[in-house]
BAPAGU-200556 format. One record per residue (C-alpha): y, x, z; residue in three letters. Coordinates in steps of 0.05 Angstrom, whole numbers, padded with zeros to 5 digits, always signed. Each point is the difference from the previous one (the first is absolute). Layout:
YXZALA ...
***
This chain:
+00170-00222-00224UNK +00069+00035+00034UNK -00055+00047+00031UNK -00024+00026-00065UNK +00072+00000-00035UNK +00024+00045+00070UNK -00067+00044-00006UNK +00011+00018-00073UNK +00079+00002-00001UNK -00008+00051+00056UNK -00061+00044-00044UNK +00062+00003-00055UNK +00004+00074-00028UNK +00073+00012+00036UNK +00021+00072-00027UNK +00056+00045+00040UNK +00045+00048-00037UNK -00063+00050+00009UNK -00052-00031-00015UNK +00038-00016-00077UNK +00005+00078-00010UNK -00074+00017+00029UNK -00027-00064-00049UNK -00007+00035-00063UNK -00035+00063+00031UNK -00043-00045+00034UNK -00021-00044-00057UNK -00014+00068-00043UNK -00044+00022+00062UNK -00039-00062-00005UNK -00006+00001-00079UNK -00025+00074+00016UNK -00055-00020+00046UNK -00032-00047-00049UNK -00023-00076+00008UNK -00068+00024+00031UNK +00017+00033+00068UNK +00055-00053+00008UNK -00006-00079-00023UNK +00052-00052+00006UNK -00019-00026+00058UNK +00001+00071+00035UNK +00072+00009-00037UNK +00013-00080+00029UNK -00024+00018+00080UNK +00051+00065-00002UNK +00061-00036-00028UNK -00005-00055+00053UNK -00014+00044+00053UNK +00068+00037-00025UNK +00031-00065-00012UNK -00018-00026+00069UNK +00025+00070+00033UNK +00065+00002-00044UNK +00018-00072+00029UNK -00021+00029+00070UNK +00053+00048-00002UNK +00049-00051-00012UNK -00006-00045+00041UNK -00003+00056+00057UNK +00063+00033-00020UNK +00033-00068+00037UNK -00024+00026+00057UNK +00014+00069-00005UNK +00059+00035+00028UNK +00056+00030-00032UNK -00015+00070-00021UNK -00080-00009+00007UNK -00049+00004-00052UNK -00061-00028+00043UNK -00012-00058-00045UNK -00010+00052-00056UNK -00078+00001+00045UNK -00006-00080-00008UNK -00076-00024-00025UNK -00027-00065-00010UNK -00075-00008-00007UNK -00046-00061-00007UNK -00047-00046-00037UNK -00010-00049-00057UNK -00060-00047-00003UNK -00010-00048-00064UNK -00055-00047+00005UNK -00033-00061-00027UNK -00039-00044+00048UNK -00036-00050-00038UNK -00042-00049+00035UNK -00040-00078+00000UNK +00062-00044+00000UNK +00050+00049-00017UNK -00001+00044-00056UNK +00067+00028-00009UNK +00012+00025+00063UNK +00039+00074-00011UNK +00026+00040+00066UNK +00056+00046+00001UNK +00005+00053+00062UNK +00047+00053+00011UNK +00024+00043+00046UNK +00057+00055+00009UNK +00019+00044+00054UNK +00068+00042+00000UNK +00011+00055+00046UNK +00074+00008+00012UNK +00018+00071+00017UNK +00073-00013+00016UNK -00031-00046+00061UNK -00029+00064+00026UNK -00070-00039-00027UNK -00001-00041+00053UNK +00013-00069-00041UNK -00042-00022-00065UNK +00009-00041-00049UNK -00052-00045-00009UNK -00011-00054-00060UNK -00069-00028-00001UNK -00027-00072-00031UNK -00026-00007+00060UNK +00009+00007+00077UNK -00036+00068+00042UNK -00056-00048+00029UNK -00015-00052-00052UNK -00070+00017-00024UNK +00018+00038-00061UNK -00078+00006-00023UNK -00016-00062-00010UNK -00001-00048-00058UNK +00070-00036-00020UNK -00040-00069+00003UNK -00020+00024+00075UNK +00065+00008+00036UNK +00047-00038+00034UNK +00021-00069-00044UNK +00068+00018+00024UNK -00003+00074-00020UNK -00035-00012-00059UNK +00040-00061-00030UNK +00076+00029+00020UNK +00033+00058-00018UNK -00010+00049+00059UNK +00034+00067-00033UNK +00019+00033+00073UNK +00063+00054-00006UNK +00015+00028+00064UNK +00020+00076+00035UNK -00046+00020+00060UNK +00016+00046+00054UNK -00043+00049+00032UNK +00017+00058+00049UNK -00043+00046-00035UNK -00057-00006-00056UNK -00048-00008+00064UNK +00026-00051+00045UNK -00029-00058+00023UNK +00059-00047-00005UNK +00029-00018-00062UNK +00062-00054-00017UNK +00010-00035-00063UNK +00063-00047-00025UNK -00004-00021-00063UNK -00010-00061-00041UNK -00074-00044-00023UNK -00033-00051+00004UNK +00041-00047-00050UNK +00065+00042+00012UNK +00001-00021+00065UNK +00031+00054+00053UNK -00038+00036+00046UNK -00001+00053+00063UNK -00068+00024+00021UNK -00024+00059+00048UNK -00076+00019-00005UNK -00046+00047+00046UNK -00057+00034-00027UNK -00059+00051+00027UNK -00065+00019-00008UNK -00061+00025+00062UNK -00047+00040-00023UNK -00061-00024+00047UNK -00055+00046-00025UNK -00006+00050-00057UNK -00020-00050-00050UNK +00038-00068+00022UNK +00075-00016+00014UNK +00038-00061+00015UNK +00063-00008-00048UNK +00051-00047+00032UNK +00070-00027-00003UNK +00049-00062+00021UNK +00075-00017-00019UNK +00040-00057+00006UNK +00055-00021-00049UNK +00046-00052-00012UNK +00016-00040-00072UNK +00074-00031-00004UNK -00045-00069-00027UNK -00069+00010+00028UNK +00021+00017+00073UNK -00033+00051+00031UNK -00069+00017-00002UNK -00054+00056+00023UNK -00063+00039-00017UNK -00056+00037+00028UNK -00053+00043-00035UNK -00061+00039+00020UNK -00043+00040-00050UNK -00070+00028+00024UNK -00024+00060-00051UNK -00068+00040+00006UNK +00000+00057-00046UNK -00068+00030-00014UNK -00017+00074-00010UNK -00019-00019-00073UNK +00084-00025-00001UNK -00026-00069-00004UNK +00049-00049+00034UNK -00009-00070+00037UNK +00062-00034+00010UNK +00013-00065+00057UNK +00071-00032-00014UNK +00023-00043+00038UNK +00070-00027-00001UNK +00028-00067+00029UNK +00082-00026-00021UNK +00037-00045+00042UNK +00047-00052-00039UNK +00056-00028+00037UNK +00017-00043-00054UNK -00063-00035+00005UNK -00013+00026+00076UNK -00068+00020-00012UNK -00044+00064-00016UNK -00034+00018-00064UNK -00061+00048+00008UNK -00035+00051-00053UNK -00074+00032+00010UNK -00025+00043-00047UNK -00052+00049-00011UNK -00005+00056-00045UNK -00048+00056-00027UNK +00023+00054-00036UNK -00051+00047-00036UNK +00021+00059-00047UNK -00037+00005-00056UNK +00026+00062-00034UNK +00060+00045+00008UNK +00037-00053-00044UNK -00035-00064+00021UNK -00014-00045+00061UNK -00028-00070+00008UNK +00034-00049+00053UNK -00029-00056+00032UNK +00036-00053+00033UNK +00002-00066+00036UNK +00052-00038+00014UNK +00022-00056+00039UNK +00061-00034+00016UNK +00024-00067+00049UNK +00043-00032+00040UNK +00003-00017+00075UNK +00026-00061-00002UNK -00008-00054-00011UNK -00080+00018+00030UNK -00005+00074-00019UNK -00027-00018-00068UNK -00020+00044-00058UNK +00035+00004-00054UNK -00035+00043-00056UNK -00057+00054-00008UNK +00002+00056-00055UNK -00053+00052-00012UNK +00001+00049-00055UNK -00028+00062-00025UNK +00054+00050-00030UNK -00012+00065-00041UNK +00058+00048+00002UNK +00006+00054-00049UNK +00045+00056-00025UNK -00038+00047-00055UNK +00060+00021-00033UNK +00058+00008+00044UNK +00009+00009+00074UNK +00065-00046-00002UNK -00049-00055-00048UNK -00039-00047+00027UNK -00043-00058-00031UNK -00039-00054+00044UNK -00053-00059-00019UNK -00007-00039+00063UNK -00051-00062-00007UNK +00017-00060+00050UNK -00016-00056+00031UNK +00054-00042+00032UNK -00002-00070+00041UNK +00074-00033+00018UNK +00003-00055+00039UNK +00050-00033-00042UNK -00063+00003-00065UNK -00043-00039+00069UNK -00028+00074+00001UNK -00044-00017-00069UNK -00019+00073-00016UNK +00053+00037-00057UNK -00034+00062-00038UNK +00048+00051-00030UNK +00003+00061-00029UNK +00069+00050+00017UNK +00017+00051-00049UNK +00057+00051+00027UNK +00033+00059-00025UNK +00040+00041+00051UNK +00057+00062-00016UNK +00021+00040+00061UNK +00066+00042-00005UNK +00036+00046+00035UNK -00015+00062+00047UNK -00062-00033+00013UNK -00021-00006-00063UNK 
***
């Protein structure tokens, strides 16, 4: 819940000294242009796109030095997903995901701002009902600033706080090999330490054959140590992605999740079939994503579902 009041106290309309005088113009521009080139939602993706970039601003002019107007360049840019998961067993299962990025100027746009519902590596595609039991039954809102050299580097460092509002330090590598024209190896490692879970470590490696039609086979693999419970938890998954049309694509996936200890024993399966569209809008997307799902904790008795999202994008990206 203190994730959702945070996301939509920060989405607030916040209106400087010039943005009051430029209001009524703009309003009289928008009643000119007529409810059929723009609707409310078109009206509602622009003023929280301003609304993100006007609180942006602010919070870079702390940085900023006396005299400079750098911050006046601050953007943030991210995502909002809204979905409803229903499934055998548990019909009102609803999942909230966000995520904002802030470039700070003043820093010389080498640190971020990051605020996410989630952590970089946690398998944000998946179904609610398939992720972690700790992720997915805490609070895991992760705030944190993350230094980079440059926009390209391979080393990144993030201090911020997740993860139950528990304190945290982490560095993280991250590179891809091209091998052939048509397949590359993603991969990445960091290690980071949690003022209450100790310190802990991951590794990932990400096979992807792209073929000359642009579809893509994807081979994750990612494994976490624990030090809290000094053992590893591992993640396989497969994935097919085949556009359909220029504002369509179908994913297939299976997933698969376990423990190594206490005898390297699986934990759940989940396979579904998603269809990702945006007809209207580039920054719009809808998605109806069929599953199947078997948890060791249900004695892996087979859970049908069906996931209904809506996703907003915002920002320069947008």
């Amino acid at each position: 819940m203190s994730c959702i009041v945070l996301l939509l106290c920060v989405a607030l309309p916040r209106l400087s000294d010039g943005d009051v005088e430029r209001l009524p113009v703009e309003q009289s521009q928008q009643a000119e242009a007529g409810t059929d080139e723009k609707l409310w939602f078109d009206n509602w993706q622009q003023e929280l796109t301003r609304s993100m970039d006007y609180t942006a601003r602010q919070l870079d002019s702390f940085f900023a030095l006396e005299g400079s107007d750098a911050y006046r360049d601050a953007r943030a840019e991210g995502r909002v997903s809204l979905g409803w998961e229903p499934r055998t067993r548990d019909l009102s299962e609803m999942d909230l995901r966000f995520r904002i990025r802030v470039k700070l100027p003043a820093l010389e746009d080498r640190v971020d701002l990051v605020l996410s519902d989630n952590e970089d590596n946690d398998n944000q595609n998946t179904i609610k009902a398939a992720r972690d039991p700790v992720a997915r039954n805490r609070d895991n809102t992760t705030i944190a600033l993350r230094y980079r050299a440059s926009d390209n580097a391979r080393m990144s460092y993030r201090i911020g706080t997740g993860r139950r509002g528990q304190i945290y330090a982490k560095a993280r590598f991250q590179d891809m090999a091209p091998l052939s024209d048509t397949i590359a190896l993603f991969y990445d490692a960091e290690t980071y330490y949690y003022n209450r879970d100790g310190l802990g470590a991951e590794v990932g490696a990400t096979f992807q054959y792209l073929s000359h039609d642009d579809h893509v086979f994807r081979f994750n693999n990612r494994y976490y140590y624990r030090d809290e419970h000094e053992d590893w938890l591992w993640r396989h998954e497969l994935q097919y992605l085949q556009p359909l049309t220029s504002h369509s694509a179908a994913i297939y996936t299976l997933f698969t999740e376990g423990l190594t200890k206490p005898s390297n024993e699986l934990s759940e399966v989940y396979t579904s079939f998603r269809y990702r569209m945006n007809p209207t809008r580039d920054w719009l997307f809808y998605e109806i994503e069929p599953f199947v799902l078997w948890l060791k904790e249900e004695d892996f008795k087979p859970s049908y579902g069906l996931a209904l999202r809506v996703e907003v994008y915002y920002g320069k990206g947008a």
